[in-house]
ROSE-675851 format. One record per residue (C-alpha): residue in three letters; x, y, z. Coordinates in nm, 3 decimals, decimal comma. Example, Ala and Ser with C-alpha at 12.3 -4.5 7.8 and 13.67 -1.06 7.14 Angstrom:
- type	east	north	up
- ALA	1,230	-0,450	0,780 .
- SER	1,367	-0,106	0,714 .
This chain:
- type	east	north	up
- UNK	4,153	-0,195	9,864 .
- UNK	4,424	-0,312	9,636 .
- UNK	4,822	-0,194	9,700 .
- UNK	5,048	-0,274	9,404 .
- UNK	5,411	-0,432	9,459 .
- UNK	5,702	-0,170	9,319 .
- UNK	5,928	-0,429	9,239 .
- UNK	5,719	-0,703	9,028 .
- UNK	5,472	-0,581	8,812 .
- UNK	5,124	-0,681	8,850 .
- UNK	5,161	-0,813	9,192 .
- UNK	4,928	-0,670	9,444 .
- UNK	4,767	-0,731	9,783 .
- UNK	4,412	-0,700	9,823 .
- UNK	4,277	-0,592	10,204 .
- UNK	3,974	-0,678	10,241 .
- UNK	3,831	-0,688	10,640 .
- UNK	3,944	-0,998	10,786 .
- UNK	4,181	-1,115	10,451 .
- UNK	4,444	-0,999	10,307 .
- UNK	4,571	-1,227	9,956 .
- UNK	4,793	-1,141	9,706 .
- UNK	4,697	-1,101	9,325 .
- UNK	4,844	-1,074	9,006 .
- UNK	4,704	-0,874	8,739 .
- UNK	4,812	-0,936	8,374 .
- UNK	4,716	-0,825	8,043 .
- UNK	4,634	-1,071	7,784 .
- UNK	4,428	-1,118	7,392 .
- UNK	4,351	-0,739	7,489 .
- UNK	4,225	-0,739	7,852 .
- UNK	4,289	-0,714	8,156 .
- UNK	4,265	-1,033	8,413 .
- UNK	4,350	-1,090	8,767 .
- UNK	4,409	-1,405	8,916 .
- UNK	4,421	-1,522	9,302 .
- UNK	4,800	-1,630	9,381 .
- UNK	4,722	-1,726	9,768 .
- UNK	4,609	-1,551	10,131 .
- UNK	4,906	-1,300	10,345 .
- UNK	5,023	-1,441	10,674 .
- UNK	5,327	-1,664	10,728 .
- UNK	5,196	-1,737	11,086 .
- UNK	4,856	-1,873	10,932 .
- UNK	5,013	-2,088	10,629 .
- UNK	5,004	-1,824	10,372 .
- UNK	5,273	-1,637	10,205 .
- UNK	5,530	-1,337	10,289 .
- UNK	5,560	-1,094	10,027 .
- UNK	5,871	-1,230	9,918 .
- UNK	5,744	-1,573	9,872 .
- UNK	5,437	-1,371	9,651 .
- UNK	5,723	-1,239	9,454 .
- UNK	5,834	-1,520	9,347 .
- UNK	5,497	-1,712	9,293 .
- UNK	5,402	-1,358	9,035 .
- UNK	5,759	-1,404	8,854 .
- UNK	5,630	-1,777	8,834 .
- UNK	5,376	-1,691	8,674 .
- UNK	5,382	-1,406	8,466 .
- UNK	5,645	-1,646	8,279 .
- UNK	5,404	-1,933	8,220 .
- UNK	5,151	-1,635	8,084 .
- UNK	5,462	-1,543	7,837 .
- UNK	5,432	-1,898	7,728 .
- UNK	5,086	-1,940	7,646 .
- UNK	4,930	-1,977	7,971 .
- UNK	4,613	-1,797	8,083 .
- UNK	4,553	-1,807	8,451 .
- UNK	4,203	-1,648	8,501 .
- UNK	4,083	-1,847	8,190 .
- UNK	4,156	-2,221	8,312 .
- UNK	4,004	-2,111	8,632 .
- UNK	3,715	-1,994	8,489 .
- UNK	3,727	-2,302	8,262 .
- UNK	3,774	-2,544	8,558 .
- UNK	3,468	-2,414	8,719 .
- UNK	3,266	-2,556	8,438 .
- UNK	3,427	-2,864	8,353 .
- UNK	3,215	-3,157	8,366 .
- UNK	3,189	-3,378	8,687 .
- UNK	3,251	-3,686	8,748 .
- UNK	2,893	-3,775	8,704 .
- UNK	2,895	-3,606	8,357 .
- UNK	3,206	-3,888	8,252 .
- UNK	2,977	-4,148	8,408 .
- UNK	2,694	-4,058	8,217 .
- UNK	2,880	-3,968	7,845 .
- UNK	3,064	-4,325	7,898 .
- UNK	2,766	-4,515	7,952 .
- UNK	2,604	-4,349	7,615 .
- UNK	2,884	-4,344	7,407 .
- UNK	3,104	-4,626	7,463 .
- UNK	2,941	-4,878	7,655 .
- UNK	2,574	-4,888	7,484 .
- UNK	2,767	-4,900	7,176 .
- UNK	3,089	-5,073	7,196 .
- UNK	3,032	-5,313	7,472 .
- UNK	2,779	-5,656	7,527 .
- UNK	2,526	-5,511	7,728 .
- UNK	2,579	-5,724	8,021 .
- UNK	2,892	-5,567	8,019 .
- UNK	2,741	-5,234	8,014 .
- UNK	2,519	-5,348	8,271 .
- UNK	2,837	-5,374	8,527 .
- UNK	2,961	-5,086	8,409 .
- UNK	2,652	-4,908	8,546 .
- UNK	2,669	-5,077	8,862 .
- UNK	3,021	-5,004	8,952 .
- UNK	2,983	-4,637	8,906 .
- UNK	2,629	-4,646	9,019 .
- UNK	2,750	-4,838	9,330 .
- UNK	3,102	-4,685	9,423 .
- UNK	3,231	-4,400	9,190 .
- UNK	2,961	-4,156	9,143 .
- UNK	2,867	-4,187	9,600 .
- UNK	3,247	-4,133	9,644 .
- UNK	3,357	-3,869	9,429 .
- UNK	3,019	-3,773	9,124 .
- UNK	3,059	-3,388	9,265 .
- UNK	3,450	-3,379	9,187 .
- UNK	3,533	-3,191	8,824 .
- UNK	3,692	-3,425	8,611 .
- UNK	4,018	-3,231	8,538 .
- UNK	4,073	-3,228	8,933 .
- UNK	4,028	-3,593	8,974 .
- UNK	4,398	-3,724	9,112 .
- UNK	4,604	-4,039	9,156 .
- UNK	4,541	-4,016	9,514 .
- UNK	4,149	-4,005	9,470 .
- UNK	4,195	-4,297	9,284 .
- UNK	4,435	-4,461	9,536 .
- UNK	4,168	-4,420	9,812 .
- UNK	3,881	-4,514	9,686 .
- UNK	4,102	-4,831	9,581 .
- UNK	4,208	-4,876	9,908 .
- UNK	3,875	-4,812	10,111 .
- UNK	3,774	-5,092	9,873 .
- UNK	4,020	-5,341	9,955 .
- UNK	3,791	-5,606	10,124 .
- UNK	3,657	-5,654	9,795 .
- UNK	3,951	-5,678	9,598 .
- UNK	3,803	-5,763	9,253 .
- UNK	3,559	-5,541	9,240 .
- UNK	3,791	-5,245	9,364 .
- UNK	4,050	-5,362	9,034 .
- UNK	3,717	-5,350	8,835 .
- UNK	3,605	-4,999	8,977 .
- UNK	4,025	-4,864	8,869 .
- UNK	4,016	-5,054	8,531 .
- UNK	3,663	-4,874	8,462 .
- UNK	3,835	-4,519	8,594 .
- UNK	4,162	-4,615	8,400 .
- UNK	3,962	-4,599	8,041 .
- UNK	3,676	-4,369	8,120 .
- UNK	4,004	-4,062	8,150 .
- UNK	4,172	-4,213	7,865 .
- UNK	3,827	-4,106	7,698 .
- UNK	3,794	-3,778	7,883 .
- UNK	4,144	-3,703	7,744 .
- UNK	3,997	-3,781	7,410 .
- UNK	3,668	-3,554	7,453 .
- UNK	3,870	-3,246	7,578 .
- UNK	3,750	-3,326	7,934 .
- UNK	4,127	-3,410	8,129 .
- UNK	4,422	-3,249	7,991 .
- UNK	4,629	-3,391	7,776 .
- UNK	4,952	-3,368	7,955 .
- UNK	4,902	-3,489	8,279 .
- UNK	4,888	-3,849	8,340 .
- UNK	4,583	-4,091	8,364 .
- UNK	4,535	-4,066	8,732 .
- UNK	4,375	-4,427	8,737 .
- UNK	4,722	-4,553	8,593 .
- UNK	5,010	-4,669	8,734 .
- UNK	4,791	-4,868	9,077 .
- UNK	4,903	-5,187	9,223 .
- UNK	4,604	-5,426	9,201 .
- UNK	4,456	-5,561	9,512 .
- UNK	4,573	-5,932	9,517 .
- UNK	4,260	-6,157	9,378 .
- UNK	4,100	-6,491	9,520 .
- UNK	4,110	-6,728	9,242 .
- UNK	3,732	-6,785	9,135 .
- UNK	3,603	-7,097	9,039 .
- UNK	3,643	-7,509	9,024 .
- UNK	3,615	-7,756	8,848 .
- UNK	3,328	-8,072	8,916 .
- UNK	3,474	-8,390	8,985 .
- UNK	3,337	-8,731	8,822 .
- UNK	3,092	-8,832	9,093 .
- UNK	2,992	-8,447	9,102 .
- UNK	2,910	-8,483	8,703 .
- UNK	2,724	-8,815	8,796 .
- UNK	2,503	-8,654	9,048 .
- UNK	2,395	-8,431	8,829 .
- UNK	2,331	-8,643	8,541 .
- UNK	2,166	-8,814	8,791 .
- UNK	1,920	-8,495	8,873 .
- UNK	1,871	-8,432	8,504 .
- UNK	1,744	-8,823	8,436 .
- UNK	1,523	-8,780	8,763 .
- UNK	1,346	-8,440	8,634 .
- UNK	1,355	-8,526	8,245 .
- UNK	1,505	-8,358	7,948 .
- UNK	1,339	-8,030	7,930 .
- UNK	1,437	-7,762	7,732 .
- UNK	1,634	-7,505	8,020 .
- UNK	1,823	-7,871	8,095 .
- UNK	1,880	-7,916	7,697 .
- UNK	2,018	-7,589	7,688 .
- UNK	2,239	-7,636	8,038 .
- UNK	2,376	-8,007	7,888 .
- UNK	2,456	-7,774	7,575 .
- UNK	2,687	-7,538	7,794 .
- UNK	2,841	-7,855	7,994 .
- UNK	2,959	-8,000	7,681 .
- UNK	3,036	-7,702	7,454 .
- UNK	3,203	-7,504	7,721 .
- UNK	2,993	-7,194	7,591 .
- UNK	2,846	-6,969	7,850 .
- UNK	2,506	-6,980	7,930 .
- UNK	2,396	-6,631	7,746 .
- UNK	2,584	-6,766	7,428 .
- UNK	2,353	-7,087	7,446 .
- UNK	2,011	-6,963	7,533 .
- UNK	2,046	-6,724	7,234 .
- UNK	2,136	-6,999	6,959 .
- UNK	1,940	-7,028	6,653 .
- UNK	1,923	-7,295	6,402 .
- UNK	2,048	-7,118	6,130 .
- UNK	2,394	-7,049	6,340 .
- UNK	2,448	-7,430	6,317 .
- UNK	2,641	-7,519	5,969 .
- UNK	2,780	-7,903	5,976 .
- UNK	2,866	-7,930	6,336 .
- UNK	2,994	-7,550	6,378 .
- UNK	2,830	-7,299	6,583 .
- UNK	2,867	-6,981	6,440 .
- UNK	2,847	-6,744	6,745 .
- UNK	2,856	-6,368	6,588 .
- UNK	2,811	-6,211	6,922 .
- UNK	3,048	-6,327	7,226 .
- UNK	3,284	-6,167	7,511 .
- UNK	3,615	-6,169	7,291 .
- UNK	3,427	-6,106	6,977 .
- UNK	3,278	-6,373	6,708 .
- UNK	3,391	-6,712	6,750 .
- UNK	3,305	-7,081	6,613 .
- UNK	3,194	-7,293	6,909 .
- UNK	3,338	-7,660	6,787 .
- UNK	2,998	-7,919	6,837 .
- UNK	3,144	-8,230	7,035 .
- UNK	2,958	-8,594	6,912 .
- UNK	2,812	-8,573	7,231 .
- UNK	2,684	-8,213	7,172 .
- UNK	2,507	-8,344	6,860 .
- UNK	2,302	-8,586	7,046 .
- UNK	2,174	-8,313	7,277 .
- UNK	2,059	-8,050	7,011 .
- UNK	1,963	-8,372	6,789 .
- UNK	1,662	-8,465	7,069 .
- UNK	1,581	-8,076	7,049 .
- UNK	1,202	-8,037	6,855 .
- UNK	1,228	-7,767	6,590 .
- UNK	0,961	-7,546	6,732 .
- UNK	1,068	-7,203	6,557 .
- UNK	1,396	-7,021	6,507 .
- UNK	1,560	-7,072	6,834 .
- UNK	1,682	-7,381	6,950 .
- UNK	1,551	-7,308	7,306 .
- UNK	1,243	-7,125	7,247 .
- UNK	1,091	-6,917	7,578 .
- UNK	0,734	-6,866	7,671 .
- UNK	0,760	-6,534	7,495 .
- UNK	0,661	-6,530	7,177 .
- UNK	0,972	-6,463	6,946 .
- UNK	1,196	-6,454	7,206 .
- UNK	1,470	-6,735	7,312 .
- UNK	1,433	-6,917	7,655 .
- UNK	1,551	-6,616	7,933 .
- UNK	1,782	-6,806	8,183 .
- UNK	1,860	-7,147	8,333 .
- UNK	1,908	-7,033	8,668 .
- UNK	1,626	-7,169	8,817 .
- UNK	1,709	-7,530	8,681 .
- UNK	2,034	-7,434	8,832 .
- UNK	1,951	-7,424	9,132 .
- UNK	1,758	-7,697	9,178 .
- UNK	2,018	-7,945	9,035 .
- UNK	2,260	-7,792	9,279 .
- UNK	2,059	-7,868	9,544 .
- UNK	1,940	-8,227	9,474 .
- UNK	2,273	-8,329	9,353 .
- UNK	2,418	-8,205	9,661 .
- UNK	2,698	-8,025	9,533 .
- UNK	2,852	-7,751	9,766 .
- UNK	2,721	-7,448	9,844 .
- UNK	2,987	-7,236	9,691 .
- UNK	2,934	-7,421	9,344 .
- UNK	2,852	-7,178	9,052 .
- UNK	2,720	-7,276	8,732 .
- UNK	3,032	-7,125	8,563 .
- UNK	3,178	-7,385	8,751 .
- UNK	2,966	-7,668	8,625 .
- UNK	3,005	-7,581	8,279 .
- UNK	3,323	-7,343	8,158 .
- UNK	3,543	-7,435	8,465 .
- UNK	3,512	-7,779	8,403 .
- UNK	3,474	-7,825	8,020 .
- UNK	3,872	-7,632	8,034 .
- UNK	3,979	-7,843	8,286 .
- UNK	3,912	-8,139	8,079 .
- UNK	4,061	-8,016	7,808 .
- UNK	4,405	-7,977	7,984 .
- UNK	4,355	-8,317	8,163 .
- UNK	4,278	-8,471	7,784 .
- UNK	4,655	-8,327	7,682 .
- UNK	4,487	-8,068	7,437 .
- UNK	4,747	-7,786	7,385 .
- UNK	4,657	-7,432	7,574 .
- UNK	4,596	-7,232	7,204 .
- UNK	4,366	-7,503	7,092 .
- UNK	4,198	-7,521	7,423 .
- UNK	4,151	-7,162	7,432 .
- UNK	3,994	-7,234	7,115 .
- UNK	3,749	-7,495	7,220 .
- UNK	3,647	-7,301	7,459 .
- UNK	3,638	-6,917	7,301 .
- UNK	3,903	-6,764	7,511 .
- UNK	4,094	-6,470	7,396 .
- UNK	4,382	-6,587	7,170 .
- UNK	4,626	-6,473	6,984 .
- UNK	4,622	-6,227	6,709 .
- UNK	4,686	-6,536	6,424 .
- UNK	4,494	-6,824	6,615 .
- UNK	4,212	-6,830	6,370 .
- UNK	4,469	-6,869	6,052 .
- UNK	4,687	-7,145	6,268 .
- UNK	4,399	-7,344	6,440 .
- UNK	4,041	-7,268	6,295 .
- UNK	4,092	-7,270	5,909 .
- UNK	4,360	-7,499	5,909 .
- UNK	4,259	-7,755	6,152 .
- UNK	3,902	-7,769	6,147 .
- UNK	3,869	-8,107	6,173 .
- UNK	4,135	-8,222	6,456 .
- UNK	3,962	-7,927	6,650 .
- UNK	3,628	-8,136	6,602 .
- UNK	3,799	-8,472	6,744 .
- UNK	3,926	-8,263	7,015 .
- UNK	3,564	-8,161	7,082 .
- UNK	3,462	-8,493	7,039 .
- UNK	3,667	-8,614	7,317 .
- UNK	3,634	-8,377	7,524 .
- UNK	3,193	-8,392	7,484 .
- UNK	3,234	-8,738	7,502 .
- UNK	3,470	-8,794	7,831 .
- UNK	3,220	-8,523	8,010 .
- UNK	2,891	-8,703	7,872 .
- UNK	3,032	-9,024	8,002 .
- UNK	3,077	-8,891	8,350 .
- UNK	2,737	-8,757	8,349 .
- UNK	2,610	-9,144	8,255 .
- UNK	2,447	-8,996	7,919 .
C-alpha cells in the first residue's frame, strides 16, 4: 500500500508487512519513475517524515537539474565490476602499452590482492576508503601494497576514460600516503667482484656467463642482454629499441668489447639458446651457482651484482648524475638525449670505458 505526502509532491510511504520506506515518485523524458529515498522509524535508524521531506525536496531539485534517480540506479546495477576493470586493463593497456614483464606483475597484483579483496564490488562504488584498507591490511608488505594503489590509481583514471567511474568524483586511489619503503639493493665490494671473477675463471667462459659479464659491465639488465642481436651493435653502441624507460643506446665500455669480442657468431643473437631461433632464456641458474661458490651473502640479488653496482661506480668514478643515468638507461630528462647522447657521444664512451674497465679490473679479467 502506498500513502502520498500532502505537502511535498511525490513523496510517499510504502507499507508493506514488516517495512515501511518512503518513496518519491517523479515524472521524467515522459514516464513515470519511483525511486527508494530510505526505511520509516527514527528508533531503528531510519527517517521521520519530516526528515523524508526534506530528503524528496532534495531531490526533486537535483531531478530539475538533470538528474535521474531510478536511471543511475538501474545503471549502477550493471556497471562493470571490479573484475571487469581488471580484465579490460590487462587487454587494452597492458598487452599493448606495457613490456610484458610488466604486464606480467600487473596480473599478479590484481590476480593476488585486488580481484580476492574487492573483484565483486561495481566499479563506480569503489571508494577512497576501500582503497585505504586494502592499503593498510597490506602494510607488512609495503612495496607491494604502493604497487597494488599505483595499479588502482591508473586503472580508474582509465575507467573514467571508458565511461566506467564518473567523471566528477575523484580517483579514489589518489590522494594515499605511501607505506614507507626498505631501500632495495647493494652494491658488491672489490673482493666480492674478485670472488666472482674468481667462480667465472673456475667454471669457464660459457655463454649464460658471457652474457652475465655483459650486464656487470654495461649496467644493462639481464632481459636487455639475453635478447641482443648483432645487428643492434653499430661501432661500440648498443642500440636497445625495447627497454623499461623506452629505447635507449647502451654505451659499450673497452672492457665490454673484449667480452662480446670472444663471443662465436653462431646466428643472429649474440647469446643463442638451445631453441632454435630463440635467444638464450635466463642466467639465473649461473646465478646462482656463482652466488654460492663465491660466497656472497644470502640476501645478494643479481640486480645487485650488476645494475647496483655498475651505478655505484659510476658515482664513485665522479661521473655526473645525468650522464650516469645515461650510462646506465635510467629515466632522464625530457632533453638528455640532445645534451648528452648526440652531443657527447664520445666522452660518454670514455666514461664507459672507465667505468668497464675499473669493474673488469676488480673481477681480475
Amino acid at each position: 500500500m502506498l500513502v502520498w505526502d500532502t505537502e511535498v509532491k511525490g513523496l510517499g510511504i510504502r507499507i508493506t508487512k514488516g517495512s515501511r520506506t518512503f518513496v518519491l515518485q517523479y515524472h521524467l523524458n515522459g514516464k513515470d519513475s519511483r525511486v527508494k529515498l530510505g526505511a520509516y522509524g527514527p528508533s531503528k535508524g531510519g527517517m521521520n517524515v519530516e526528515q523524508a521531506r526534506q530528503r524528496a525536496a532534495a531531490k526533486r531539485l537535483e531531478i530539475l537539474t538533470g538528474a535521474n534517480p531510478a536511471e543511475e540506479i538501474r545503471l549502477a546495477r550493471q556497471a562493470p565490476r571490479i573484475t571487469d576493470l581488471a580484465e579490460r586493463f590487462q587487454e587494452e593497456h597492458a598487452a599493448l602499452k606495457c613490456r610484458p614483464s610488466t604486464a606480467k606483475a600487473y596480473k599478479a597484483l590484481w590476480d593476488r590482492y585486488i580481484v580476492p579483496r574487492m573483484g565483486q564490488k561495481r566499479v563506480p562504488d569503489i571508494t577512497s576508503r576501500d582503497v585505504a584498507l586494502l592499503h593498510h591490511s597490506m602494510r607488512s608488505t609495503p612495496t607491494v601494497a604502493n604497487r597494488v594503489v599505483s595499479l588502482l590509481r591508473k586503472a580508474f583514471t582509465l575507467a573514467v576514460r571508458w565511461g566506467w567511474y564518473p567523471e566528477v568524483r575523484p580517483n579514489p586511489a589518489r590522494g594515499h600516503d605511501s607505506h614507507p619503503e626498505k631501500r632495495r639493493g647493494k652494491s658488491l665490494s672489490r673482493e666480492e667482484l674478485a670472488a666472482i671473477g674468481d667462480v667465472l675463471r673456475a667454471e669457464g667462459l660459457s655463454l649464460p656467463g658471457a652474457a652475465f659479464l655483459l650486464t656487470l659491465l654495461t649496467g644493462c639488465r639481464p632481459g636487455e642482454a639475453l635478447g641482443l642481436r648483432w645487428t643492434d651493435i653499430d661501432d661500440r653502441l648498443w642500440y636497445l629499441e625495447e627497454a623499461k624507460t623506452g629505447a635507449r643506446i647502451v654505451y659499450l665500455g673497452t672492457a665490454a668489447v673484449r667480452v662480446l669480442e670472444s663471443v662465436p657468431h653462431l646466428n643472429e643473437w649474440v647469446f643463442p639458446g638451445r631453441v632454435p631461433g630463440r635467444p638464450l632464456e635466463s642466467t639465473r641458474k649461473l646465478w646462482l651457482r656463482v652466488k654460492k661458490a663465491a660466497e656472497l651473502p644470502e640476501g645478494v640479488r643479481l640486480y645487485d651484482a650488476t645494475r647496483h653496482t655498475f651505478a655505484t661506480y659510476c658515482e664513485e668514478l665522479g661521473i655526473e648524475r645525468e650522464r650516469r643515468k645515461v650510462l646506465a638507461g635510467h629515466a632522464t630528462d625530457g632533453d638528455i638525449t640532445e645534451r648528452y647522447v648526440h652531443r657527447r657521444r664520445d666522452s660518454l664512451l670514455a666514461d664507459a670505458d672507465r667505468v668497464s674497465e675499473t669493474i673488469a679490473e676488480a673481477l681480475g679479467l
